[in-house]
N, C-alpha and C positions, 0 to 999 in steps of 0.2 A: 024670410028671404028678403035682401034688398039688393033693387037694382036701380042702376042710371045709364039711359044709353039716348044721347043725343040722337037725331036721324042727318045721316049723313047724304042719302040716295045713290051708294055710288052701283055705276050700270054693270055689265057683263064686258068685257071687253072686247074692242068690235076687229082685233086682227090675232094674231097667236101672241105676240111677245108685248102687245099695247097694255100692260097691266102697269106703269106707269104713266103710261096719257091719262090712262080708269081711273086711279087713284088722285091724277093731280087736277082734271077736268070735275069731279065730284069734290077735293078741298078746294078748288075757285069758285064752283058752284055756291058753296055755301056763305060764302061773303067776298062778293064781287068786289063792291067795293074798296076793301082794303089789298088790294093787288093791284099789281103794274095794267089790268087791264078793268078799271073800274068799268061797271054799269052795262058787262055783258058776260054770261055764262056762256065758258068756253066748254065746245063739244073736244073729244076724242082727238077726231082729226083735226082740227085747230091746234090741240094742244103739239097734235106732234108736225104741223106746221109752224109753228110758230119756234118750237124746242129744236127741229131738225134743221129750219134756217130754211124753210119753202118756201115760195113765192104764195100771196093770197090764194090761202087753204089749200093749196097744191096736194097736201096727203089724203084732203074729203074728194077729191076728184083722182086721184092714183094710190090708195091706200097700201097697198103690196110693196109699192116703192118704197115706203117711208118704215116699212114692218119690221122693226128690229130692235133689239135693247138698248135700256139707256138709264142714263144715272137719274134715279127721283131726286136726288138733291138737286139736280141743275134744272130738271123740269121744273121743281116746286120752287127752286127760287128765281125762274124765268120769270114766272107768273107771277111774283112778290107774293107765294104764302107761308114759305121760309122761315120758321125761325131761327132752330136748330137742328144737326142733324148732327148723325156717326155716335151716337151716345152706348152703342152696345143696344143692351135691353134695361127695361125700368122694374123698378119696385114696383110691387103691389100697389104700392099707398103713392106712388109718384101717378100710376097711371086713373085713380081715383082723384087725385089732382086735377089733371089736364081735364078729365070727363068732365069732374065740378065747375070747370071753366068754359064749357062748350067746345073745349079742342078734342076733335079726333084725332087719333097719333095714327099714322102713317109706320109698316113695320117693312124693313126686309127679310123675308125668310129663303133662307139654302136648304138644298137639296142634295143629300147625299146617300143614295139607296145603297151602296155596294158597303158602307162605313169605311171606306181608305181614307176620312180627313179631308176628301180632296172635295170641292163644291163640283158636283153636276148640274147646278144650274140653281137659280134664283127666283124669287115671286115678290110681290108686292099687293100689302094688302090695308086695311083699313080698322083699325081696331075704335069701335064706337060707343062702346060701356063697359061696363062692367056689371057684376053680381055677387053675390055669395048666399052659400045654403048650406045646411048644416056644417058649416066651420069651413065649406070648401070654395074655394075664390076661383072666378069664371072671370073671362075676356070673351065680350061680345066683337065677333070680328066679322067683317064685311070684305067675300074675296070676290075678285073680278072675273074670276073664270068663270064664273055663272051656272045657273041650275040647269041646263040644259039647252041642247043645240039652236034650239029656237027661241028661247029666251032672249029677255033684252038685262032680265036681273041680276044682280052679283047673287054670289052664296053669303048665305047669310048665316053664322054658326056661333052656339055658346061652346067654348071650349074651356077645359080645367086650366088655370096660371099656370099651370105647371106642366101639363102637358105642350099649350104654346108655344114655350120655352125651348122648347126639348123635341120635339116629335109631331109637329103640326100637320097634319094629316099623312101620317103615317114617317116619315124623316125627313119632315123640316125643322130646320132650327132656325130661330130666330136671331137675327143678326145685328142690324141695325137697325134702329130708330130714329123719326123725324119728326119733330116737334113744330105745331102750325104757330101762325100769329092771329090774335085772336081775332 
């Protein structure tokens, strides 16, 4: 068995639809530095102050107000962690790439329980290794909805490539991907 899974730390997410703050305050966490906000890790509600156009942290002190979806590409590239996005989903060996590089790729994944084609809605999550074992190739992925009500941790899950793809806990599909800068 071989695996690579950088550590990304990304937390639970702290409103119902913040699973893009989760995702983009966890890729600024990890290299401050090379973003529009050098030399401080951005919390949750910063990021969707900062994304939503609040006044000084306006959604850490009214978090309900600001509770809503919103595009990670425009979060992640408010923050400058941007590099590319919309690519669809990657190859095996593309996402063994990014990992070799120290990038976590950033996924969108749809929801569609009833199978009519039509999206019921979207998630956003964190893809931070990879593995493989006996011929079978795994994406280590980090989601923000967390292990439980009291929790501050994402879920933390090995899943088959091919089931991510296709069926991510139970019918998600993976949609889009976003590619960091290093």
């Amino acid at each position: 068995m071989r695996t690579i899974r950088p550590v990304l730390g990304l937390e639970r997410q702290q409103e119902e639809n913040w699973c893009w703050a989760a995702v983009t305050a966890a890729q600024h966490r990890r290299n401050p530095a090379n973003s529009s906000f050098p030399g401080q890790g951005l919390s949750q509600c910063q990021v969707a102050s900062i994304v939503k156009r609040g006044t000084d942290n306006e959604a850490c002190s009214n978090p309900a107000a600001f509770d809503s979806i919103h595009s990670l590409t425009d979060a992640l590239d408010i923050v400058g962690r941007l590099r590319q996005s919309g690519f669809g989903i990657l190859r095996f060996s593309d996402i063994q790439d990014e990992i070799s590089k120290d990038r976590p790729i950033c996924a969108r994944v749809a929801w569609d329980p009833d199978g009519d084609l039509i999206e019921d809605g979207a998630h956003f999550v964190a893809i931070v290794g990879w593995s493989q074992t006996n011929g079978v190739d795994f994406v280590h992925v980090e989601d923000p909805v967390g292990v439980g009500e009291n929790s501050s941790h994402s879920m933390k899950l090995r899943v088959p490539f091919e089931m991510f793809k296709e069926s991510y806990r139970g019918d998600g599909r993976w949609t889009h991907t976003y590619l960091m800068k290093g």
